[in-house]
C-alpha positions in Angstrom: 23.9 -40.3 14.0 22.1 -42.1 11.4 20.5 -42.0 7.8 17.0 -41.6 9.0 18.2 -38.7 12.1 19.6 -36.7 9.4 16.6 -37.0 7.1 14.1 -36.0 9.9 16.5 -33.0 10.7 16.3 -31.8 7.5 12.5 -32.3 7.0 11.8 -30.4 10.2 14.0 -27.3 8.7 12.2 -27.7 5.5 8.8 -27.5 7.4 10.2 -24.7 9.6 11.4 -22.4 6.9 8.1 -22.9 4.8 6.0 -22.4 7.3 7.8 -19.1 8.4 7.4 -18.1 5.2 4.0 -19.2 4.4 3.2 -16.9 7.7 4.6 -14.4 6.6 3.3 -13.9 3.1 0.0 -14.2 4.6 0.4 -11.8 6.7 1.7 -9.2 4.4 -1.5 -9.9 2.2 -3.6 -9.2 4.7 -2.1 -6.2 6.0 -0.1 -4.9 3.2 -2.9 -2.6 1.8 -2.6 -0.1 5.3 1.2 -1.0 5.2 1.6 2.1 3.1 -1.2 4.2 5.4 1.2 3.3 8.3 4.0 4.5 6.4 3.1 7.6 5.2 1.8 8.5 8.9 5.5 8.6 9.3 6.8 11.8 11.2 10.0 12.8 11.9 9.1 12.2 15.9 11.7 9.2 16.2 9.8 7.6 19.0 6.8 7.0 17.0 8.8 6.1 14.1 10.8 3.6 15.9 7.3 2.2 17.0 5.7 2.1 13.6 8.8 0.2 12.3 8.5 -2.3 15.1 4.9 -2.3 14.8 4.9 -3.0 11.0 7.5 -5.8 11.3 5.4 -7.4 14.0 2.4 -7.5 12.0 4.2 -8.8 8.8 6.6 -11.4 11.0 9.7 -9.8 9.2 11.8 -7.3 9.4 13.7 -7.8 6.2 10.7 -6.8 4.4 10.1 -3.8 6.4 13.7 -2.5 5.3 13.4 -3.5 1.5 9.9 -1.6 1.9 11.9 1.3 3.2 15.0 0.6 0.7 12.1 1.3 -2.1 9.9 4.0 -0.5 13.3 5.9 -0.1 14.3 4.8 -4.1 10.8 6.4 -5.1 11.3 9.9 -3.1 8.5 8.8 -0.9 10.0 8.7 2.5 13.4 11.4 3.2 16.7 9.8 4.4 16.5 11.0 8.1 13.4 9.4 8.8 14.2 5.8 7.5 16.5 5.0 11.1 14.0 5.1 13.3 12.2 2.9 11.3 14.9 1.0 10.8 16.0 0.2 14.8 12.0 -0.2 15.4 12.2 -3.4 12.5 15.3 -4.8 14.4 12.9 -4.3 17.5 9.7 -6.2 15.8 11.8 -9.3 14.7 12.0 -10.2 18.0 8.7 -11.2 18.1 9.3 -14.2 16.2 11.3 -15.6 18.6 8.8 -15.5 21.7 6.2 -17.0 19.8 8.8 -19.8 18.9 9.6 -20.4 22.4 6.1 -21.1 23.1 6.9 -24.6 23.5 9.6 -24.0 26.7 7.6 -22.3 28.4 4.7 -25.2 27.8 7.6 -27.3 29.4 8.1 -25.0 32.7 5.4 -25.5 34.3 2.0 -27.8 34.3 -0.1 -24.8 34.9 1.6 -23.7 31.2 1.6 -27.1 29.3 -1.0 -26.4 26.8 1.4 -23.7 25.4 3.2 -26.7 24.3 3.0 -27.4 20.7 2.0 -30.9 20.9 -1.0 -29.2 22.5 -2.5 -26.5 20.7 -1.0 -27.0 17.0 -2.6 -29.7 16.0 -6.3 -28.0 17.4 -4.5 -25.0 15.0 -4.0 -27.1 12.5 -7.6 -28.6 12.1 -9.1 -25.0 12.5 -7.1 -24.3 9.9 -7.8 -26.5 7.5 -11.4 -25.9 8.1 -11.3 -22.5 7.1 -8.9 -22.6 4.2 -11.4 -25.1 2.3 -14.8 -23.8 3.6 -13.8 -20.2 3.9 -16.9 -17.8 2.4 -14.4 -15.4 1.0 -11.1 -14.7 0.1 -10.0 -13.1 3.5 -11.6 -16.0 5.8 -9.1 -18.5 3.5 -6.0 -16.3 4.2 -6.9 -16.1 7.3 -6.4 -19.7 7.4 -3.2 -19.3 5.2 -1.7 -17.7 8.4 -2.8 -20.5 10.6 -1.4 -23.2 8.8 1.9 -21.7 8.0 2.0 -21.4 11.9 0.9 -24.8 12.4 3.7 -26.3 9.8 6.5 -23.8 11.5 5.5 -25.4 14.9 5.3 -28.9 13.4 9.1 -28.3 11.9 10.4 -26.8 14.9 9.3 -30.0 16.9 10.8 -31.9 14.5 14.4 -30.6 14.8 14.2 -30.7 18.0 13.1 -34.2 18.4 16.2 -35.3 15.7 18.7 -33.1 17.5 17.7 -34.3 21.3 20.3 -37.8 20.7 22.8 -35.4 19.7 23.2 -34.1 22.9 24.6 -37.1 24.4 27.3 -37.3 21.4 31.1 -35.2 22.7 31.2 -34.2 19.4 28.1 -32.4 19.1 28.8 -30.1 22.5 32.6 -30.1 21.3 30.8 -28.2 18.2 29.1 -25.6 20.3 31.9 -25.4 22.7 33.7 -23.7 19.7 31.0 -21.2 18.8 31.9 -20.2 22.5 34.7 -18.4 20.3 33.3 -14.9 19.8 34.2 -14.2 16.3 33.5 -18.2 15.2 30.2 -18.0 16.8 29.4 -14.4 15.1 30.5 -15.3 11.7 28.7 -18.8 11.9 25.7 -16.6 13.0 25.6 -14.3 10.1 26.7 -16.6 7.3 24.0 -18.9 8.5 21.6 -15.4 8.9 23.0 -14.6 5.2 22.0 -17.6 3.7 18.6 -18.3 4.2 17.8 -14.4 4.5 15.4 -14.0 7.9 17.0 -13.5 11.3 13.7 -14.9 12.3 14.1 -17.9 11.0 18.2 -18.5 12.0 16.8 -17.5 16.0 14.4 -20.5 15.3 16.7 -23.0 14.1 19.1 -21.6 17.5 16.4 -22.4 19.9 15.5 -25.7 18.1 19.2 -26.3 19.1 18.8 -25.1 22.5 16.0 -27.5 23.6 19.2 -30.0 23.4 20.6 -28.5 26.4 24.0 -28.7 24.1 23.8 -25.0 23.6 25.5 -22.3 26.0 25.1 -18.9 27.2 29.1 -18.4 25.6 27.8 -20.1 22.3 24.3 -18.2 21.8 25.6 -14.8 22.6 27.7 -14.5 19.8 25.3 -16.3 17.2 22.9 -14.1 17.8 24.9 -10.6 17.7 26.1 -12.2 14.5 22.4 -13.3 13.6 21.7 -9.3 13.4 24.3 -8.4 10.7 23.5 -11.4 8.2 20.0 -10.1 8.1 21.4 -6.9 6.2 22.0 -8.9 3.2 18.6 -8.7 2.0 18.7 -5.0 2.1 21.7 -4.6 0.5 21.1 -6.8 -2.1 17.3 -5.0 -2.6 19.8 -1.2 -3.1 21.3 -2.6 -5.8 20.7 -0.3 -9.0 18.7 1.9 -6.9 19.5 5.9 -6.0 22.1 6.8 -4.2 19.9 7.5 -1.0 18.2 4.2 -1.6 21.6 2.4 -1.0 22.4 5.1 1.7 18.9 3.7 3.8 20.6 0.2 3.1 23.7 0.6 4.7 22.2 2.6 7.7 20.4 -0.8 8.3 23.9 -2.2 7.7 25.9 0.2 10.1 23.1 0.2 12.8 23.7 -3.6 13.2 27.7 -3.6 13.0 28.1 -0.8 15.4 25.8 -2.5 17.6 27.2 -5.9 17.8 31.0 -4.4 18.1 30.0 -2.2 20.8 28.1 -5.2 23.1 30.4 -7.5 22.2 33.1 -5.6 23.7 31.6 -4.0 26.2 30.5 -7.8 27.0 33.9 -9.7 26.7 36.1 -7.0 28.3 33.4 -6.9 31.5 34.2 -11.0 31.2 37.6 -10.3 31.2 37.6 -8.6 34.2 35.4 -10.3 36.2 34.6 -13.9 34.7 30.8 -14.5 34.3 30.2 -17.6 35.7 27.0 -18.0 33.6 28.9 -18.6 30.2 28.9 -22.4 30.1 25.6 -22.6 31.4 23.0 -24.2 29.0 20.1 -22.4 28.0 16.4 -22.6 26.3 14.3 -20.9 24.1 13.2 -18.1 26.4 16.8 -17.4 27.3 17.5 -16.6 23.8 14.7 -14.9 23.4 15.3 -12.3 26.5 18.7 -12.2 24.8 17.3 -11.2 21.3 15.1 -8.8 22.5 17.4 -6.7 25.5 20.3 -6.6 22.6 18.0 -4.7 20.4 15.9 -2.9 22.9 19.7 -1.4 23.9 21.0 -0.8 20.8 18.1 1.4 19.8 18.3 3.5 23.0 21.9 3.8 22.8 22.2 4.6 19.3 18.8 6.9 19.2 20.4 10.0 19.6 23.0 10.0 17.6 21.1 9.0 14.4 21.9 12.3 12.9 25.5 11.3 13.0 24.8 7.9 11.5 22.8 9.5 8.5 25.9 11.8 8.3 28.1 8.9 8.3 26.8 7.4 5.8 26.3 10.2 3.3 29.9 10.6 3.8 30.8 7.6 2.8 28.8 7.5 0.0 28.9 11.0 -1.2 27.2 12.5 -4.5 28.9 13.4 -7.5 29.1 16.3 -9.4 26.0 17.1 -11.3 24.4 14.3 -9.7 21.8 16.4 -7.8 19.4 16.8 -11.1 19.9 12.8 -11.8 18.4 12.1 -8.1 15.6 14.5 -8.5 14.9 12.6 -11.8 15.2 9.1 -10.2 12.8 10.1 -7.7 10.3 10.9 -10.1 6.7 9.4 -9.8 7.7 6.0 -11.6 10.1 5.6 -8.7 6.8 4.3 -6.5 6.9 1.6 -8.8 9.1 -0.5 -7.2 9.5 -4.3 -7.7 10.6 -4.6 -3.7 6.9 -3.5 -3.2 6.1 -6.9 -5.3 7.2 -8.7 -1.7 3.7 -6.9 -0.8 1.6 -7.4 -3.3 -1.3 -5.5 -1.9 1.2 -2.6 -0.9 2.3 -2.3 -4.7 -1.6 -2.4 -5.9 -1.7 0.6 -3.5 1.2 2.5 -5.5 -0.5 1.7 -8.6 -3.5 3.1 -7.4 -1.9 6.3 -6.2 -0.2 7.0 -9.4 -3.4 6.1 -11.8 -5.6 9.0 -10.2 -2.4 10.8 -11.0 -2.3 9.8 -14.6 -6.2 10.9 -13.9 -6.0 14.2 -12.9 -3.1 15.0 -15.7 -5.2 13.8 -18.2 -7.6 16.3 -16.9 -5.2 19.0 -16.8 -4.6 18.4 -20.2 -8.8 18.5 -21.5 -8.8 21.2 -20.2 -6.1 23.7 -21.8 -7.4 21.9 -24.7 -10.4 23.9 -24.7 -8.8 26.7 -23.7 -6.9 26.5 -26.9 -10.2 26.5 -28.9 -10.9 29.7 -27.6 -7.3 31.2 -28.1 -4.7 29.2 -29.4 -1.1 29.9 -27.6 1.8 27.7 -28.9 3.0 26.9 -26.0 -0.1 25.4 -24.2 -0.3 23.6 -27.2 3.8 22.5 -27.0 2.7 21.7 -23.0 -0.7 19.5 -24.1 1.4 17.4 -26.9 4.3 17.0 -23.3 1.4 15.6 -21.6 0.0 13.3 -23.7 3.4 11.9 -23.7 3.9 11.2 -19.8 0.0 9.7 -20.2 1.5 6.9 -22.5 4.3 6.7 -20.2 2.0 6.0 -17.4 0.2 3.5 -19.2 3.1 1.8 -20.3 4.9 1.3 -17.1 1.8 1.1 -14.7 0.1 -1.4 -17.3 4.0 -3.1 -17.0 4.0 -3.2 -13.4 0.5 -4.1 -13.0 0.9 -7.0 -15.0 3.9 -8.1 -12.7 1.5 -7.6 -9.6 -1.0 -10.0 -11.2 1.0 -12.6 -11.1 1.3 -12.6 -7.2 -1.1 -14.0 -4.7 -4.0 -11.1 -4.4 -6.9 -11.3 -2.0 -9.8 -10.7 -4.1 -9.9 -7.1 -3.1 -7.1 -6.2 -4.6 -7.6 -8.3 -7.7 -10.5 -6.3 -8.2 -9.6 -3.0 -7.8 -6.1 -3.8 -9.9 -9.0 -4.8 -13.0 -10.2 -1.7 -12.3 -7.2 0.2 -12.8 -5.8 -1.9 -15.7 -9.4 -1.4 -17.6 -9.1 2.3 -16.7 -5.6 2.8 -17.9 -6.6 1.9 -21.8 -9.4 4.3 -21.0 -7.6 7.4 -19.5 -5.3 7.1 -22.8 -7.3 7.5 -25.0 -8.9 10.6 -23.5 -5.3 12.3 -23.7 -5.1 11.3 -27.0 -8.5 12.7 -28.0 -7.5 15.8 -25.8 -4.7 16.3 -28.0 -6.6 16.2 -30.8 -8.8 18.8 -30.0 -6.0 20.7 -29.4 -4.5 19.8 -32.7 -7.6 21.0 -34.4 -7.3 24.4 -32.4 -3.6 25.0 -34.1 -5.1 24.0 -37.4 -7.7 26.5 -37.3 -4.8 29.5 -35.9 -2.6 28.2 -39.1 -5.5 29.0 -41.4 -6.7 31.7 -39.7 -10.8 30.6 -39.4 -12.7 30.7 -36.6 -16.1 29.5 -35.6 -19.3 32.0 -35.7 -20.1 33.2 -32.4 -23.5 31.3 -32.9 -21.5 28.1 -33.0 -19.1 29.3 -30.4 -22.2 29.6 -28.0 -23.6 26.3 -28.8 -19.8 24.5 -28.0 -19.2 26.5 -24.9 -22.9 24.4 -23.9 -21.2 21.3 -25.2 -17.5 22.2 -23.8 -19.1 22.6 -20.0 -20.7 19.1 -20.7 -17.9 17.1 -21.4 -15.9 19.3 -19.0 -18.3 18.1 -15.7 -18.4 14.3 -17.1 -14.9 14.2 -17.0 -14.6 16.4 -13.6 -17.3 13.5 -12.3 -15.4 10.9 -14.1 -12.0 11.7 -12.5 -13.3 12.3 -8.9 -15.1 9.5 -8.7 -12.2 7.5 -10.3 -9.7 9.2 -7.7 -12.0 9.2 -4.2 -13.8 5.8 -5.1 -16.8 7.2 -4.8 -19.4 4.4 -6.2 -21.9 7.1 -5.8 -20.7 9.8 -7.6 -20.0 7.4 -10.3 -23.6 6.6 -11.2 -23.9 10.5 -12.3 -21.5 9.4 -15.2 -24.1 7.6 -17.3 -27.1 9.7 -17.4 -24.6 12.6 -18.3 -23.0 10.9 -20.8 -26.5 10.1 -22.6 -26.9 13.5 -22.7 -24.1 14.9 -24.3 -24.8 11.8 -26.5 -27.5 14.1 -27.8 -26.1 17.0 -27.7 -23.5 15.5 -29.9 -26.5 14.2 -32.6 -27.9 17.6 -32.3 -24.5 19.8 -33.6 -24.2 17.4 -36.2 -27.9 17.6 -37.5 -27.0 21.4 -37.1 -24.1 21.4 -39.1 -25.4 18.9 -42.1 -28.2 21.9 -42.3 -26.1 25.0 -42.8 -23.4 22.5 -45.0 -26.7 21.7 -47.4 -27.9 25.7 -47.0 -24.3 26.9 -48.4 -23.9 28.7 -45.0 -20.5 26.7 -43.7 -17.2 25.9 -45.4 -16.4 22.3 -45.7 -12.7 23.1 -44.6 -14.1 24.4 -41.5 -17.1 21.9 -41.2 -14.4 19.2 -41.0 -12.7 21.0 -38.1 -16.0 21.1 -36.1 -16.8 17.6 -36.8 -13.4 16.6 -35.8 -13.7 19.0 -32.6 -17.4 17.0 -31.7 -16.1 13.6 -32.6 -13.0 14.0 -30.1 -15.5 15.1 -27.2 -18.0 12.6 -27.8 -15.3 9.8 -27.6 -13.9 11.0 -24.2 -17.6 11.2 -22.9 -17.8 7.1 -24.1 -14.3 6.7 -22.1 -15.8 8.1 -19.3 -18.7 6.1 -19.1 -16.4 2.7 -19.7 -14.5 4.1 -16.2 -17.5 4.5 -14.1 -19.2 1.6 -15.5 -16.4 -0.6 -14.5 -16.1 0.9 -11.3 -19.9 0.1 -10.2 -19.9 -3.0 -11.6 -16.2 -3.9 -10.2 -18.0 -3.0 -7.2 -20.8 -6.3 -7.4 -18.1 -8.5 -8.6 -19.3 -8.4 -12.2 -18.2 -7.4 -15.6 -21.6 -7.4 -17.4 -21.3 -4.1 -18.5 -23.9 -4.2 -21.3 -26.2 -6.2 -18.5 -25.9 -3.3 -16.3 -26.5 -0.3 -18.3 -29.8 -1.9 -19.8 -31.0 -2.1 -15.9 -29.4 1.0 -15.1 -31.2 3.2 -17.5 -34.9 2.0 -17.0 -34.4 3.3 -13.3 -36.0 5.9 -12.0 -33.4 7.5 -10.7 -31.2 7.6 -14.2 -34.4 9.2 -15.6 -34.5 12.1 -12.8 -30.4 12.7 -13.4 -30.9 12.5 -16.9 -33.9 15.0 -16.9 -31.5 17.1 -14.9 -28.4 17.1 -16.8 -30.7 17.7 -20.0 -32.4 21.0 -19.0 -28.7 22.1 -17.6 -27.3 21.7 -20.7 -30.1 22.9 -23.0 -29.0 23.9 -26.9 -30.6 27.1 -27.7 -32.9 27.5 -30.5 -31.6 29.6 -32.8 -33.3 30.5 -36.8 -30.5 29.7 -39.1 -30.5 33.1 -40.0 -29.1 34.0 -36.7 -26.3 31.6 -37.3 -24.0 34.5 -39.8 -20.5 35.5 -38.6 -17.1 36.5 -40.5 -14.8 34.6 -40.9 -10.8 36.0 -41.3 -9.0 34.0 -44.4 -5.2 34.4 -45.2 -5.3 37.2 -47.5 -7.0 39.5 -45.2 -10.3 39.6 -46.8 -13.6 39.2 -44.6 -16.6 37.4 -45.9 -19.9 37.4 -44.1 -20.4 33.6 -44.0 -22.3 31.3 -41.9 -20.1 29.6 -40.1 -19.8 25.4 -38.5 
């Protein structure tokens, strides 16, 4: 075995694992944004969920993913412990169709009708085709379309290459002396899950197997227990993702764990004592790709019948093991919060973790809503402890921001298709935007407990013209939020037009107020209140219009936003809204004189005083 053999071996492995892995990534990023749909269609029918995990790992070309998505679904409270096994046996099920596609090159060999299955065949065509695409793709989904192709087209490449270095090793005694020890079933199973361990993808290890099959070196005796062994280094990825996870995070992990053990020990001696009784005569027999491949997939298929009905025990099993301490039961309610869906396993799938961020920003959304809303509410009639729950909320919206805006951030710096970068610009320009809404929410609301600690109120003039303005800013942000939360495009061209309107309303209130101020008719300790009150709403009605804006021009692959309000508001049908939303929300017209009410100071006395 020479210099140059041992160079070429080595190259093909390095082809091999990049291209599995260039596959693979591909794949994920073009599927990973119904990933999650596909998940949370998850039912606690253990058929169907077997099939959805099997189904998943097939698209994606890994089943180690599939379980550190599950790991971190389960981490974030998002999937319930029972349901992650059939999942779990239906990803040990999807694996295997790695290694049918890599045995398209046997069968090429078996027969004439079948040889242009053979790589030397179809992968360069792939290859070509591939190339093609990648550089004159239209968009971003064409090129990773071609992504996938060439990381198939360099998998095949390296798996031709080992095979073509490790061919002259089958004539050398030491070489079959080599696999004549893996015969040895623990030799062969440890060999199989170190090597499994190491470079993390059973996939890939059942590749590198059937490179070394197409020597003929490789036996029945040797394979079997490689591959049984093959099934438990694959865990390691899963175990290592549970780390500093919840409890039942770590629990999912070792069920993946424990499925795989129990399921090797019991074919392995349900195999070898059958051997021992009656001697297969099949055990020194060479074998090829396909073989392994029929042996990869029977072992699973039976595991996951025999081990089916019986996964209540194994979840039992492992909660046993791994039980909760005292206390503990708040703690895992709090770990499972929402911030829990923000799980850096979910970075593997970069467009899976865009569709968590998504998820929790109409959240953050609709709690910023909640919170406008007792705002006004408190205008009306202050109560401390709406006021104590508003100031709680504005809180958790800076915690959104911070850790969304953190975790988005850390999303960017994967490999998006331009989808997804998109619609995570939307949602990191929206953030800023939703924040300072709850902070202008809470300042209405602080301006409600200053007016209950000095004991003013507003005129029941002015409270008539507010409740107009109140109802304005109320629908832009109900339109604001929806639209935000259903991506509706359409609904989001209503923003604007609104927003112009309460922009007069706003210039109106004022003019109103500067009028009784100069006529002696308001207090400038309660005029500041109103302003305050107006300058608040009018701030969130600007936020609003940033969102929507964004959104429609997000939506043409532009951020001319200046650009597009100048065209958007000489259209006809922003004047017909507008004309709309203007006679809805009509001031009345009120004499000044009409405009007296009492006010209630600290010492008890009322004066008949014209009021903000």
């Amino acid at each position: 075995m020479d210099i140059l053999t041992i160079v070429t071996l080595l190259g093909g492995l390095a082809l091999f694992l990049y291209g599995m892995n260039e596959m693979s990534d591909s794949l994920m990023l073009a599927s990973g944004s119904r990933l999650k749909v596909m998940l949370e269609r998850m039912t606690s029918n253990p058929v169907k969920s077997i099939l959805l995990g099997a189904g998943t790992t097939a698209v994606i070309q890994s089943s180690s993913a599939t379980t550190v998505m599950v790991v971190g679904l389960v981490n974030a409270g998002l999937l319930p412990l029972p349901q992650t096994v059939g999942l779990i046996m239906g990803a040990n099920i999807g694996t295997t169709v790695t290694a049918w596609i890599l045995s398209l090159g046997a069968l090429g060999t078996a027969s004439s009708y079948l040889k242009f299955l053979s790589p030397p065949y179809f992968v360069p065509v792939i290859a070509v085709i591939s190339v093609g695409v990648i550089l004159f793709g239209k968009n971003e989904r064409h090129r990773n379309i071609g992504r996938i192709l060439m990381g198939f087209a360099v998998l095949m490449f390296g798996m031709q290459a080992m095979s073509d270095a490790v061919r002259p090793l089958s004539e050398l005694p030491a070489f079959r002396q080599l696999f004549l020890a893996f015969s040895n079933p623990i030799l062969g199973m440890l060999v199989g899950a170190l090597l499994t361990a190491v470079i993390q993808s059973s996939s890939a290890s059942i590749g590198i197997l059937q490179a070394f099959a197409m020597t003929g070196a490789v036996s029945y005796g040797a394979a079997i227990p490689i591959i049984m062994g093959q099934n438990i280094g694959t865990c390691v990825t899963a175990l290592a993702s549970s780390i500093n996870t919840s409890r039942n995070a770590r629990r999912a992990a070792l069920i993946h764990l424990f499925f795989n053990i129990m399921g090797t020990l019991v074919f392995m001696s349900g195999f070898y004592l059958i051997n021992f009784i009656r001697p297969f005569s099949f055990l020194d027999h060479s074998l090829n790709p396909v073989d392994i491949a029929i042996i990869n997939t029977v072992y699973k298929i039976s595991a996951t019948a025999l081990f089916l009905p019986f996964r209540g025990l194994l979840v039992k099993f492992v909660i046993w093991i791994t039980p909760s301490k005292e206390g503990e039961q708040f703690d895992l309610l709090e770990e499972a919060g929402v911030f829990g869906a923000l799980d850096d396993r979910f970075l593997e799938t970069p467009a899976f973790a865009v569709s968590q961020s998504r998820q929790l920003a109409s959240q953050m959304a609709e709690l910023v809503k909640r919170q406008f809303n007792i705002s006004l509410d408190l205008l009306d009639s202050f109560e401390a402890q709406k006021y104590r729950d508003s100031s709680r909320m504005e809180d958790l919206v800076d915690q959104y921001e911070d850790r969304l805006g953190t975790y988005m951030v850390k999303i960017n710096a994967q490999n998006l298709l331009d989808r997804e970068k998109r619609l995570l610009t939307l949602l990191m320009q929206s953030l800023s935007d939703f924040e300072r809404i709850s902070d202008h929410a809470l300042g209405i609301a602080t301006s409600a407990q200053e007016m209950s600690d000095k004991k003013v109120c507003f005129s029941e003039a002015a409270i008539q013209e507010l409740a107009i303005y109140k109802d304005a800013v109320s629908r832009l942000l109900d339109l604001t939020v929806q639209a935000f939360t259903d991506n509706d495009l359409e609904l989001a061209t209503h923003v604007e037009p609104l927003e112009e309107v309460i922009d007069s309303l706003t210039d109106e209130l004022q003019a109103r107020h500067v009028k009784r101020l100069q006529a002696g008719y308001c207090t400038l300790e309660l005029g500041f209140i109103w302003m305050d009150v107006l300058t608040s709403m009018e701030r969130i009605a600007d936020h609003c219009s940033n969102i929507a804006v964004s959104m429609i021009e997000l939506s043409h692959d532009s951020l001319e936003q200046h650009a597009f309000l100048n065209t958007f508001r000489t259209e006809e049908m922003f004047k017909t809204m507008h004309s709309q939303f203007q006679a809805e929300f009509e001031l009345p017209e009120l004499p000044l004189s009409d405009y007296a009410g009492q006010i209630s100071l600290n010492g008890g006395a009322e004066i008949t005083e014209v009021q903000a």
